[in-house]
C-alpha positions in Angstrom: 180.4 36.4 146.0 182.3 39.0 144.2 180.3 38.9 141.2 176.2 39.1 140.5 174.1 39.0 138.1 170.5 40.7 138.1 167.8 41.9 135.2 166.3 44.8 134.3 164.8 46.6 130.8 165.2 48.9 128.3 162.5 50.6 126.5 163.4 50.8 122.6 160.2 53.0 121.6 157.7 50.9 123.1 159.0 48.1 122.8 161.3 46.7 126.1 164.5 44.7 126.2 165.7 42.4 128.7 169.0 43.9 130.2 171.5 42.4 132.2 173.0 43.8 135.1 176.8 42.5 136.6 178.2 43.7 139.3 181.7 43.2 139.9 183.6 44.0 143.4 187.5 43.5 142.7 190.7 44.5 144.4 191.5 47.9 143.9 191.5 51.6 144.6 188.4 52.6 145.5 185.8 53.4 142.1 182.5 53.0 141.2 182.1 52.7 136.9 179.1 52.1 135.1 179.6 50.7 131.7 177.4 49.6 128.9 176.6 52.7 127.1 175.0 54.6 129.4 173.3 58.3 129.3 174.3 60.7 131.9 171.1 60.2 134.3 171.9 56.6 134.4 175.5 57.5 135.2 174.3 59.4 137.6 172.9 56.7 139.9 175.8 55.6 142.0 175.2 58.9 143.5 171.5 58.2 144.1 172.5 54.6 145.1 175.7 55.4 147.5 172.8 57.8 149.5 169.9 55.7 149.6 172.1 52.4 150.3 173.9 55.0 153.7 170.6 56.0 154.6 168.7 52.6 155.7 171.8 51.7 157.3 173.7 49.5 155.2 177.4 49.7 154.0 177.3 51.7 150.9 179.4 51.5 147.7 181.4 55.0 148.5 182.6 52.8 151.9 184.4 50.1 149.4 188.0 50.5 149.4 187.2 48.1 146.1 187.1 48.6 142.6 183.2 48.5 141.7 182.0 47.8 138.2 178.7 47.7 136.9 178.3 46.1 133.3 174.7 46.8 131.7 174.2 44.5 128.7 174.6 44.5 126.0 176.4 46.5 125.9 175.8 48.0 122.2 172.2 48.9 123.1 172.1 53.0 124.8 170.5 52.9 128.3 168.9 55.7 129.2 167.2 56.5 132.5 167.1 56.2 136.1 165.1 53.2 136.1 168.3 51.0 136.6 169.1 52.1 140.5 166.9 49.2 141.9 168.6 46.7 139.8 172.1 47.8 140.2 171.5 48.0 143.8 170.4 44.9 144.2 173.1 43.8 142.2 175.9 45.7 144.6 173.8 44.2 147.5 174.1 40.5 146.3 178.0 40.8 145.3 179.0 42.4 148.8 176.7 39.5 150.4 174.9 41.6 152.4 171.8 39.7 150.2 172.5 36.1 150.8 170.1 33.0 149.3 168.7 35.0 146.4 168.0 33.7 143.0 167.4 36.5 140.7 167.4 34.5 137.3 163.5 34.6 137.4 162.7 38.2 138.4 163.2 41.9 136.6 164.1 44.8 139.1 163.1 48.8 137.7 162.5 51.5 139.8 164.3 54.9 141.0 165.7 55.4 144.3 165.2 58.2 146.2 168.3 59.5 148.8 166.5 58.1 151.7 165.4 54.8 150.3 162.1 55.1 148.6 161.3 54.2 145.1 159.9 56.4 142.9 157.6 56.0 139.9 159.1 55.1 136.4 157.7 55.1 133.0 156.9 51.9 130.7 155.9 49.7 133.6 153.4 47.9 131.7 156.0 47.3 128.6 158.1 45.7 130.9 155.9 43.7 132.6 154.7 41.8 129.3 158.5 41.5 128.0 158.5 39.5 131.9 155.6 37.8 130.9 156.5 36.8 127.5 160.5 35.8 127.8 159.0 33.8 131.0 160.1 35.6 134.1 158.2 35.1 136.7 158.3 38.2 139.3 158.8 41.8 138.7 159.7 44.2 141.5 158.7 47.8 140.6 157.3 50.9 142.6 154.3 50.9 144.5 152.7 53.3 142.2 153.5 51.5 139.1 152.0 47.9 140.4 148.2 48.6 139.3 149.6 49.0 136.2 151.8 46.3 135.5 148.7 44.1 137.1 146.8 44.0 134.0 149.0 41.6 132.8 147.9 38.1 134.0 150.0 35.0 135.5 152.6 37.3 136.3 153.7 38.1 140.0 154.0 41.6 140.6 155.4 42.7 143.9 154.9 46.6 145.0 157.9 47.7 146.4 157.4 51.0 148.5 161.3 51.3 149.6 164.7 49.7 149.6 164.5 48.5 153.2 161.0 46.5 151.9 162.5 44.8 149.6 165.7 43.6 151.5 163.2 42.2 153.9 161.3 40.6 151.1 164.5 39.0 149.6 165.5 37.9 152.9 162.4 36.2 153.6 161.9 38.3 156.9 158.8 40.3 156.2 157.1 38.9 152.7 155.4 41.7 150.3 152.0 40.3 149.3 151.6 40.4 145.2 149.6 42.6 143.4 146.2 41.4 142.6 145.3 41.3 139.3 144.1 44.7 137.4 140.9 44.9 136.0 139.9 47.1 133.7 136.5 48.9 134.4 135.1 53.0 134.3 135.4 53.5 130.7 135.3 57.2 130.4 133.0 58.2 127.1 134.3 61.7 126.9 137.7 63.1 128.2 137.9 66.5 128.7 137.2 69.4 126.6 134.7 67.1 124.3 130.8 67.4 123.9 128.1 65.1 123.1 126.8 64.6 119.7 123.4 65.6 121.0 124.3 68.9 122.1 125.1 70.3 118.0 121.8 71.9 116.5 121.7 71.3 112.8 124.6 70.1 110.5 122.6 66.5 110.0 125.0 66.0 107.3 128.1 65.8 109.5 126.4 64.2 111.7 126.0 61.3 109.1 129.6 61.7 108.0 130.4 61.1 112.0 128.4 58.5 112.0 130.4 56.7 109.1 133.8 58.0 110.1 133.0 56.3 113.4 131.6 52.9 112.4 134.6 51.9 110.2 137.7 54.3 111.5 137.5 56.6 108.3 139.3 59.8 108.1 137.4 63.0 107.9 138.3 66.1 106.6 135.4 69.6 106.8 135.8 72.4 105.2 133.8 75.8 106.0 133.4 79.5 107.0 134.6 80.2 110.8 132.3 79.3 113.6 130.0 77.0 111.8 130.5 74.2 114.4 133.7 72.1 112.9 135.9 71.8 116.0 132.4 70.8 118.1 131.7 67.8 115.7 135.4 66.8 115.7 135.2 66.9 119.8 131.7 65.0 119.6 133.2 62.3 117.3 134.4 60.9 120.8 130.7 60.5 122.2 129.9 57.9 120.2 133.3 55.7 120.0 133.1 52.5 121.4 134.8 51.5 124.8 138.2 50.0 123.7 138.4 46.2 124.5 141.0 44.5 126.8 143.7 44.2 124.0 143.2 47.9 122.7 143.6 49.2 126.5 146.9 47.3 126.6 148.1 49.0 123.1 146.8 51.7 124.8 148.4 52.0 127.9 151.9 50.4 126.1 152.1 53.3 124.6 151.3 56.4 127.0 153.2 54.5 129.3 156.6 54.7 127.2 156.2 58.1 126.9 155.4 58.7 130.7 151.8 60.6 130.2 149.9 58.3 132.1 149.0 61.1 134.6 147.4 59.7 137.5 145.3 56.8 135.8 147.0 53.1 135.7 145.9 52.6 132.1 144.4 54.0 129.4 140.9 53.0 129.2 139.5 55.7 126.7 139.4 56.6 123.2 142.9 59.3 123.2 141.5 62.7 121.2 144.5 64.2 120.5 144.8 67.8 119.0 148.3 69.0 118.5 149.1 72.6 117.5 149.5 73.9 114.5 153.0 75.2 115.5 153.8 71.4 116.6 157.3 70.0 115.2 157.2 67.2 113.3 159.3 65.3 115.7 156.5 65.9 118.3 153.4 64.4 116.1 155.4 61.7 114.4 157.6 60.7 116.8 161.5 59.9 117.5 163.9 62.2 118.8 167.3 61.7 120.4 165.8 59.0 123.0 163.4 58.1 120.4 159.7 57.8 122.3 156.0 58.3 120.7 154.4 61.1 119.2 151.0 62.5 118.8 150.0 60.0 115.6 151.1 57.5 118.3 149.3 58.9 121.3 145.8 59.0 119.3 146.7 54.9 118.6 142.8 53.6 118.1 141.3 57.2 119.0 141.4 60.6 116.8 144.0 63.3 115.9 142.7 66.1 115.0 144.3 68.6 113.1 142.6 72.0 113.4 143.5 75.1 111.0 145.0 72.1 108.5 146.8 74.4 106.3 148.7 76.0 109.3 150.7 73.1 109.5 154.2 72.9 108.1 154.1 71.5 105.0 156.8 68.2 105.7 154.7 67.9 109.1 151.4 67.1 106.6 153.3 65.3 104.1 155.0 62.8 106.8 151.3 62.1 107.6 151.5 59.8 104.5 152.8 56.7 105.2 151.2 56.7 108.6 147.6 56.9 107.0 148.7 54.2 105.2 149.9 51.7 107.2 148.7 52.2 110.5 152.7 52.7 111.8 155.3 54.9 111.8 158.9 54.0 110.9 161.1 56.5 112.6 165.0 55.7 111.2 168.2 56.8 112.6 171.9 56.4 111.8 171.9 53.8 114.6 168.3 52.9 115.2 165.2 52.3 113.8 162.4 52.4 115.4 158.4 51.2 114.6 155.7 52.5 116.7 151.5 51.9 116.4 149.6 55.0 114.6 146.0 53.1 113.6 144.6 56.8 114.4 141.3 58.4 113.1 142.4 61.9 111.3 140.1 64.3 111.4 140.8 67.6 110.3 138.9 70.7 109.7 140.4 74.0 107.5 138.7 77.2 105.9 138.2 77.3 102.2 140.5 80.5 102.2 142.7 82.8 104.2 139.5 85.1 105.2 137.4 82.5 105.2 134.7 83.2 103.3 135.0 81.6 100.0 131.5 80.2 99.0 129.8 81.4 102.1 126.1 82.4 101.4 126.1 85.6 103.5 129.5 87.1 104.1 131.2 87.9 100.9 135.0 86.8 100.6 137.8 89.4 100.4 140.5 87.5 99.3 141.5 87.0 95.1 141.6 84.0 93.4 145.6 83.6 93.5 145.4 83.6 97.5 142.6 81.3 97.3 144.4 78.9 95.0 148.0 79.2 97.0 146.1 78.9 100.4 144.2 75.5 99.2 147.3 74.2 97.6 149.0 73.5 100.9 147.0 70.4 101.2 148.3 68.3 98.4 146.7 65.5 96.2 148.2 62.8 97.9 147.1 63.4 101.3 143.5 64.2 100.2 143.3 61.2 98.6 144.4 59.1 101.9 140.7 61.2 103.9 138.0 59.0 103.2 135.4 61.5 103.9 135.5 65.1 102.7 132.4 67.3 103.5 131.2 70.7 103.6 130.7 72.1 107.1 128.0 75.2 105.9 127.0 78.0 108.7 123.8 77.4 110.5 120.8 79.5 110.1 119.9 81.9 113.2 116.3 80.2 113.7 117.9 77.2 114.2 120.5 77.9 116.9 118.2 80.2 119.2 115.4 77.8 118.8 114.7 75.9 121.9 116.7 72.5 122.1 114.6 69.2 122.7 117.7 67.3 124.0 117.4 64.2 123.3 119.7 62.5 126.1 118.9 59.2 124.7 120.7 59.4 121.3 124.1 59.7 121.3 123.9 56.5 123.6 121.9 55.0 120.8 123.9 55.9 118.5 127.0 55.1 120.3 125.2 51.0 120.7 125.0 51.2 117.1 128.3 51.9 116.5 129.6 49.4 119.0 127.3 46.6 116.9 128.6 47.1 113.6 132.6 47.4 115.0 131.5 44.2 116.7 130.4 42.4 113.4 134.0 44.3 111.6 135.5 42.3 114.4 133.4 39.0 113.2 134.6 39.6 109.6 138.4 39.9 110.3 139.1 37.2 113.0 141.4 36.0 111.3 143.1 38.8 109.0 144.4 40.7 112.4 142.3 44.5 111.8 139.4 45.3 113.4 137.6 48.3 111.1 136.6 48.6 107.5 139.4 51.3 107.4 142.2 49.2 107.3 141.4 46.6 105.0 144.1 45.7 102.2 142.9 46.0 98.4 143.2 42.7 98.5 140.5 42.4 101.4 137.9 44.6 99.5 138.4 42.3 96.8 137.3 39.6 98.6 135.1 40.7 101.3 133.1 43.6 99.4 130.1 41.8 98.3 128.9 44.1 95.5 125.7 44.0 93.9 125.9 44.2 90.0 124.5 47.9 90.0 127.2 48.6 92.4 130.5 47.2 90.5 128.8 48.6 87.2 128.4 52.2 89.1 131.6 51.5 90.5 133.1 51.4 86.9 132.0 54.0 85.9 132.7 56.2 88.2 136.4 55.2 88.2 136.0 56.2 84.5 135.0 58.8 84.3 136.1 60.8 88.2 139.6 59.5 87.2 140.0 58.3 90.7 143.2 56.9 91.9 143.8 53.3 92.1 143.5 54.0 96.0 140.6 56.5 96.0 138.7 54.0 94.4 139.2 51.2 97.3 138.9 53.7 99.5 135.1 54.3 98.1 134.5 51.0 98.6 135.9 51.1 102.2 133.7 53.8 102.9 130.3 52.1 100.9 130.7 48.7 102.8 130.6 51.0 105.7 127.9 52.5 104.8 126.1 49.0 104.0 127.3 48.2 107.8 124.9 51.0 108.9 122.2 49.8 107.1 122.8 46.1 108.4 123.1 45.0 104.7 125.6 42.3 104.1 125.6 43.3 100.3 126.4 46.9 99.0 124.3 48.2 96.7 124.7 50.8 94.1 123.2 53.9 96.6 126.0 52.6 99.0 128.9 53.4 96.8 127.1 56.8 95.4 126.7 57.9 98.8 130.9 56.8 99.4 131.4 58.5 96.2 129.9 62.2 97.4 132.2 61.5 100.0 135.2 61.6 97.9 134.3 64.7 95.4 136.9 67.1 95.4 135.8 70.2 97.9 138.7 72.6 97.1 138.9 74.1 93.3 
């Protein structure tokens, strides 16, 4: 056989494409060319390849007086990566017949070689492993490593392959590689590191109902207060009472912070992602892209929390690209060549100072800063992205008798609460079966419409305070949001006219 043809993938975002990989041995000086549009790690790999092909003892490419191409298509799509060596090994392998009675049509090959042999770990295992299972392959060979992973997707065979000799041996039918069994998710972790429990704040009973809220129907939160009065605390505790993600939102999950090769040393993500980027982050790092485009931080915090501390430190485009996320629940990063759509259904919550110093409004440390600086310092948050945070409260300093009093901890109620909150994203669940959202967050004005059931108090209150707050056409749905929420709570299918005056608080205006 002088030529073969094996598969591979591409990750485009998070997304991954089926790639074809021909090899072609032909009469000629001797050369080794990929082609296809390849970066320079992937051009790379006939090094990697020549070595690790020597070093189990079989004739390598560098010992073909042939001409050797390797044609990765299409070939219009950029590869990057060194993900390809297994596959265009394989593929060298089956041209030079030194891999005979192999059918590849069925079966996707990623994995990097190592000089000696051994396959190293790679990133977006579990992306390829559904494109597998959705375009109908029916094996994928990866690393050892990567198999747990790629598991949790069922009826499809995944085969661990710890080196280069293994798998020859596989192929050949000599010594058979037993499947991976299938990966089940279990040991939700509550609280990933660096978070509290909500039962460890003293005081602040009002945030703790705005967490409450925020929680039960994926609202955005933004607090405002003097330094030291607890904000980055209730932010981290926000986590505590989360619900475990289900099956399909650990998949999302792990899709993700698999493509962008932070899965550390868990198989998959089965946690709610806190995420708390910098102030000094670039935008390209929050939002995503880049020259090999992969996710950013509104990405990584996909059905979890970004929170944004010190908000008005951040760069003013970094805020304002914020937008369209909020609003959609994706990001649409676009390219001269490329355009690219990655998941962001992320929980802001943000916390900022009323002023430079700090101060302003404080009952018992006077402000030093003038009214201009307080105005310019507020102003970096602007009316458009205020009006996409649901929930806007006043974090206020707590009084001395209350933090050094002794602490009843009640260990009992942030898993209460916690059951609670899992009960009412259950019933969200219920209510959208069939509309494809699972919080009160991300309905549609359309949605509201029809699933609000308002009392008559409530839509005449609502009225009026449209009138006469001036609200937005969005601020007002997003009071109702927030009010059927708040009915949620309360286990009331109908929201009444304290439900949408409580949403309402929610949405007064903190900063003058």
């Amino acid at each position: 056989m002088a030529v073969s043809k094996v598969f591979s993938s591409e990750l485009d975002g998070i997304e991954a494409k089926l790639i074809e990989v021909e090899t072609d041995i032909n009469v000629g000086l001797h050369s080794f060319n990929i082609v296809g549009l390849a970066d320079k790690a992937l051009s790379e790999a006939k090094e990697r390849i020549g070595s690790a092909l020597k070093n189990i003892g079989v004739k390598s490419p560098n010992k073909e007086n042939r001409k050797i191409v390797v044609n990765l298509a299409p070939a219009d799509l950029k590869k990057a990566g060194s993900h390809y060596d297994l596959a265009i090994a394989v593929g060298y392998l089956l041209a030079t017949e030194q891999i005979k009675n192999f059918d590849g049509a069925d079966k996707i090959f990623i994995g990097e070689l190592s000089l000696e042999g051994k396959l190293r770990p790679i990133a977006g295992a579990l992306n390829i492993a559904r494109l597998a299972k959705r375009i109908g392959k029916k094996e994928i060979f990866l690393p050892k490593e990567n198999a747990v992973e790629a598991a949790i997707i069922p009826d499809l065979k995944v085969i661990p392959i710890p080196d280069l000799n293994s798998l020859i041996d596989h192929l050949e039918k000599r010594e058979i590689i037993s499947p991976q069994p299938k990966t089940k998710v279990t040991d939700h972790r509550s609280l990933v590191a660096g978070n509290v429990d909500i039962s460890e704040i003293k005081g602040q009973e009002h945030a703790k109902r705005a967490l409450m809220i925020a929680a039960a129907g994926g609202h955005n939160l933004l607090m405002v207060g003097p330094p030291g009065t607890g904000k980055t605390m209730l932010a981290q505790a926000l986590n505590s009472i989360l619900p475990a993600p289900d099956l399909e939102e650990v998949v999302e999950l792990t899709q993700i912070y698999s493509a962008a090769g932070v899965l550390a040393d868990s198989p998959y993500v089965n946690w709610r992602p806190f995420r708390a980027p910098h102030h000094s982050a670039s935008p390209v790092s929050v939002i995503g892209g880049g020259q090999n485009p992969r996710p950013g931080e509104i990405s990584l915090a996909h059905r979890g929390i970004l929170f944004l501390d010190e908000l008005p430190e951040f760069r003013r485009d970094l805020l304002e690209a914020l937008r369209q996320p909020l609003e959609s629940g994706r990001v649409t990063v676009a390219r001269a060549k490329q355009v690219l759509t990655l998941p962001a259904k992320f929980v802001l919550v943000a916390a900022m100072n009323p002023c430079p110093c700090g101060y302003y409004g404080d009952s018992e440390k006077a402000c030093r800063c003038g009214s201009f600086e307080i105005s310019r310092y507020q102003k970096k948050i602007s009316g458009p992205l205020l009006d996409r945070i649901d929930i806007q409260i006043e974090v206020p300093r707590v009084k001395i008798e209350r933090l050094v009093e002794k602490q009843i901890k009640d260990s009992g109620e942030s898993g209460q609460i916690k059951e609670k909150i899992a009960e009412i994203r259950a019933r969200q669940r219920t209510r959208f079966a069939n509309h494809n959202i699972f919080t009160n967050s991300e309905m549609t004005s359309k949605l509201v419409d029809q699933l609000t059931d308002l009392e008559k108090e409530a839509k005449d209150f609502a009225k009026e305070v449209f009138d006469r707050a001036h609200l937005s056409a969005r601020g007002y749905y997003r009071v109702l949001k927030v009010a059927r929420t708040i009915a949620d709570l309360e286990t009331s299918e109908k929201v009444s006219a304290a439900h949408v005056a409580e949403a309402y608080n929610y949405r007064i205006k903190l900063l003058s």
